[in-house]
N, C-alpha and C positions, 0 to 999 in steps of 0.2 A: 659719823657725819650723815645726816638725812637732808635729801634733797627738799626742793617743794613739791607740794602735791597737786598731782594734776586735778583739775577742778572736774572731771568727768570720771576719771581714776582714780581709785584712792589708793592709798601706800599699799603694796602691798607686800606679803608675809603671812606667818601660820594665823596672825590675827585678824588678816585683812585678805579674806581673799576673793579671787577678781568677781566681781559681777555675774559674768560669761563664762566661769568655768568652775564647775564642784569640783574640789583635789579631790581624788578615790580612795579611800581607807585601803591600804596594801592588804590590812586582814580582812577584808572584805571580798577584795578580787581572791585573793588565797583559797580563802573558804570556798567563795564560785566554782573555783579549778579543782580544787580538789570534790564538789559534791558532785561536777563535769566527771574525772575519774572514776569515783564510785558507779557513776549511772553508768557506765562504759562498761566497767567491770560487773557489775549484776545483769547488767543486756547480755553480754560475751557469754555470763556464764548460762545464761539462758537460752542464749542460740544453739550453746554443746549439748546443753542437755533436749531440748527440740529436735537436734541433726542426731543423738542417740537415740530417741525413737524409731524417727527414719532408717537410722542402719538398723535397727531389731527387725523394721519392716523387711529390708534388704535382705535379712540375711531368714524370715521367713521365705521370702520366692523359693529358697532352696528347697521347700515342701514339695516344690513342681518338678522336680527332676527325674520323678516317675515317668515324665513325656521325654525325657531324655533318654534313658533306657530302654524304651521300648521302641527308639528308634536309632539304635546303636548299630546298624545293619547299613543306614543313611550317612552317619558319619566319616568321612576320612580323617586321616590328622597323622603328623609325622611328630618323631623327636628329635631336637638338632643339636646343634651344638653351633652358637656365635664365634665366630675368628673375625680379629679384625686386619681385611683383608680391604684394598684401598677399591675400588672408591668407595664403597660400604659395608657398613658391617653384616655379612647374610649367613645364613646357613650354611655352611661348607660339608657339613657330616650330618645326614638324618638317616631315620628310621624309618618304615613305614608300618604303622600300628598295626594288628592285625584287627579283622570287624570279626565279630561282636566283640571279642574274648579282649583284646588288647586295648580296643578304644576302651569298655566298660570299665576295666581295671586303672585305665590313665583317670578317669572321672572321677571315679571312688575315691582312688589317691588323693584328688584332691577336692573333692567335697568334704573330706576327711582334713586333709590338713588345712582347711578355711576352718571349718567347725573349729579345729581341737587350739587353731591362732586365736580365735576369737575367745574360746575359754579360759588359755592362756591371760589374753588380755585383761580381761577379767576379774580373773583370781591376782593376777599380779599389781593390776593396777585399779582396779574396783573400791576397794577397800579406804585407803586413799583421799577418793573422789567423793564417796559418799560420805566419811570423812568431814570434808573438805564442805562439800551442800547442808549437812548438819550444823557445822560452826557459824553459816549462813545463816540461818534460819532462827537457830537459838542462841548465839549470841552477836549476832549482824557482823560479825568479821566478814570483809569482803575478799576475794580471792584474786589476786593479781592478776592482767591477763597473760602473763609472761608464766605461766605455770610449766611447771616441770613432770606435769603426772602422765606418765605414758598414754591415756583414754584420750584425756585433755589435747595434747599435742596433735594426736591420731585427727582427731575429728578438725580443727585448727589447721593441720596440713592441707587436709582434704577442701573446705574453703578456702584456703590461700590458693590449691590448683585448680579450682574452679574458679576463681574471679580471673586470673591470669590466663587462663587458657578463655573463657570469655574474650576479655581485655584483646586478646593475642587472633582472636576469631575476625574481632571486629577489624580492626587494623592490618590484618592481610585483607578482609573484605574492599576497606577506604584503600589503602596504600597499593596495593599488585594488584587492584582488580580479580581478586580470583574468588574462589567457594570454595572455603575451607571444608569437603564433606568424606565421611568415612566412605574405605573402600566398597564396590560394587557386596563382594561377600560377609560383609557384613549387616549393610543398610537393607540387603535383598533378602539375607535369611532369615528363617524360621525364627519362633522364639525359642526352640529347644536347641537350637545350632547355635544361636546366641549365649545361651547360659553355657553349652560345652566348652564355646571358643573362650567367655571368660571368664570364667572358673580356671580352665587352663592358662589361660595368662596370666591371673593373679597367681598360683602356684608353679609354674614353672620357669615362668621368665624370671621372677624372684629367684629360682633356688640357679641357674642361667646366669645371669648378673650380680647378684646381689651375694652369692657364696662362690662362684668359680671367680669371677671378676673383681671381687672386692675382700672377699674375709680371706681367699684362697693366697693372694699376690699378698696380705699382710701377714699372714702367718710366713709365706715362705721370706717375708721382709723379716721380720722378728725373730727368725731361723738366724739367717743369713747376721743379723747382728747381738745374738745369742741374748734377745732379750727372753727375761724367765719372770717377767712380772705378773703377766696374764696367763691362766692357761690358754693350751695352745686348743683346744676345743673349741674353744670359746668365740675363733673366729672364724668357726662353724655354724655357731647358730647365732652372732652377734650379742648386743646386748653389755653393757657397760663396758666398751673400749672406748681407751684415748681418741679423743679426735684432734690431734696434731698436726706437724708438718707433712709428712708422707703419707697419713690418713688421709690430708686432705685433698694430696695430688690425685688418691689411687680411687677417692672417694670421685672427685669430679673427671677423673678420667673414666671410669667406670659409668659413669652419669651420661657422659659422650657418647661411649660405646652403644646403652642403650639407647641416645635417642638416634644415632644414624643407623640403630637394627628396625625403626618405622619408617625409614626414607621408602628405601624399595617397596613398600606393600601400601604407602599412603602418599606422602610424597613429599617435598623440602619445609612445607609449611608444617609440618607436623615436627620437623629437630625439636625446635624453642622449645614448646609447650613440654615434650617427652623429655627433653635432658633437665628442664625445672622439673617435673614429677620425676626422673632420677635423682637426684639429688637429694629428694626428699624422702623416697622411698632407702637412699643408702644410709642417709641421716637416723633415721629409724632404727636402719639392721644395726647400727654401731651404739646407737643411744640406748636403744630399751633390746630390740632381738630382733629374728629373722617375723617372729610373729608378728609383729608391728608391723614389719614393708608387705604382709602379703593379706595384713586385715586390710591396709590404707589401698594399697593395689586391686583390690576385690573391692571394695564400697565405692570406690571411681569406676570400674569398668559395669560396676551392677546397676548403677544411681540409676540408671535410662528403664530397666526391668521393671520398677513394678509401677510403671507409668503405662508401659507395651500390655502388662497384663490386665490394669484396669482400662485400659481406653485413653485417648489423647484428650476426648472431649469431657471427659466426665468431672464430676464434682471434685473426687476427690485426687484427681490428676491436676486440678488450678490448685487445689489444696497444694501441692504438692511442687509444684511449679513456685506458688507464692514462696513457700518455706525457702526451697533453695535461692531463688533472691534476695531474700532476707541474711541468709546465709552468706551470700555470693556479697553484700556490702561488709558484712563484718571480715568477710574474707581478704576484702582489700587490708585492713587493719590488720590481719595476721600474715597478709604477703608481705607488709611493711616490719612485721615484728623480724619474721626470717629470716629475710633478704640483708635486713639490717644488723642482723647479729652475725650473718656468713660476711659482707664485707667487713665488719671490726674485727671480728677475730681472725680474718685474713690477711690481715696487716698488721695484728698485735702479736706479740712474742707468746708462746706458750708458756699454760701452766709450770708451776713447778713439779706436780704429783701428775700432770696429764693428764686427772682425771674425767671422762664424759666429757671433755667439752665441746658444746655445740658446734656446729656448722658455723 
């Protein structure tokens, strides 16, 4: 039964449609959305391969470490040990290095274990990656941004903790009124006291957290429930373990730990930012190795170097500045990848085999 037609209206239906509105071909919007994806996804992978230069640049400064050495007379520096002891987590047990002979060798140690992470990375997940830009290139397969390749991840954490600690910069600024600014000894010193302090932090506070506090408490858990699936090495140097139910207690409580061991030397605004780069730093040690959380730890605490080297004003310091903006948006899109797969898998049952699974 059809009505009558309105004399300014005509019937309408697939044959008649209204005046005032095109219907949209669904394979038309489809198509939109997905050539939207694609462009996401060849930007994304452009951005990682841009912030890999940058980190080749990064991990060039360490050329300069000859001004490091030769001022190891200048340095003090202790080794400690974190307890979590209330109200914060501090040093309960140090060292005092000895100068020249003791700082030198802490340095070495780990200019040595940055290098030999980063070669690590490399050889293990290089391969891969470039891979991965070849199938690009020569046969346009585009690459997910949700990629699983150990480089890929690295570089994608590292944006996700620079948009959010941005993000997190501004909003203590608006919100508490305060200046979010590193401590007096660090904004004050040298550049060669800089490179000491984090080169040491990228390697010690990793092997501090991220193997006493994290691989250490699962091994003695796995003990304790005579699991014999994994070696038990293995979470020693991390690197394809389960991330389950009690991985993810010991993971985010380990994450805790480290961020209330920056309250005392920086100060309350500084928890948020450091227990989300724990987090992501333990993510790492459990998904790919310990080499992953102390490359990602090292290209965060370095990013600032070779900006101090070349000049704040110079050419290729805005150069440089631009990049990591660029970066720092795409970085929102992989804060959202992360955050988003730690809440679902936080509420969903575990695998059956356990195996890798993310945060």
């Amino acid at each position: 039964m059809t009505g009558p037609v309105h004399p300014y209206y005509p019937r309408q239906g697939p044959a008649y449609p209204h005046p005032h509105y095109q219907m949209q071909n669904p394979d038309t919007v489809e198509s939109l959305w997905v050539t939207v994806k694609n462009m996401v996804r060849v930007l994304s992978m452009a951005v990682v391969m841009l912030l890999l230069v940058y980190i080749l640049v990064i991990y060039g400064t360490l050329g300069a470490s000859a001004d490091v050495y030769r001022n190891l007379g200048n340095i003090e520096d202790y080794l400690f040990i974190l307890l979590p002891i209330p109200p914060y987590v501090f040093a309960k047990a140090s060292w005092q290095l000895s100068q020249p002979l003791g700082v030198g060798a802490f340095y070495t140690f780990c200019l040595v274990s940055i290098l030999l992470s980063g070669l690590y990375m490399g050889y293990k997940h290089g391969p891969s990656l470039l891979g991965t830009i070849k199938r690009l290139f020569t046969r346009g397969e585009i690459p997910p941004v949700a990629t699983r390749n150990g480089i890929v991840e690295t570089v994608q954490l590292y944006l996700a903790i620079l948009f959010f600690t941005a993000v997190w910069y501004m909003a203590v600024r608006v919100f508490f009124q305060s200046d979010p600014i590193a401590p007096e000894g660090i904004t004050e010193a040298a550049l060669y006291q800089q490179m000491y302090m984090f080169a040491g932090a990228a390697v010690y506070e990793e092997i501090v957290t991220r193997i006493f506090m994290l691989g250490l408490p699962l091994l003695l858990l796995a003990l304790a429930f005579k699991d014999r699936d994994i070696p038990y090495w293995r979470y020693m140097v991390g690197g394809d373990l389960p991330i389950q139910g009690r991985e993810r207690v010991v993971l985010y409580f380990s994450a805790l730990l480290f961020g209330l061991a920056h309250v005392p030397g920086w100060d309350m605004w500084k928890l948020i930012p450091s227990v989300m780069a724990g987090v992501a730093f333990g993510y790492l040690f459990l998904r790919f190795s310990l080499a992953a959380a102390i490359t990602l730890h090292f290209i965060i605490d370095y990013t600032s170097i070779p900006v101090t080297m070349l000049g704040d004003t110079s050419t290729a310091a805005a150069a440089v500045y631009l990049l990591i903006f660029i970066g720092m948006v795409f970085g929102a899109i992989y804060f959202y990848k992360f955050t988003h797969r730690a809440l679902v898998n936080l509420f969903t049952p575990d695998d059956a085999d356990g195996k890798a699974r993310p945060v």
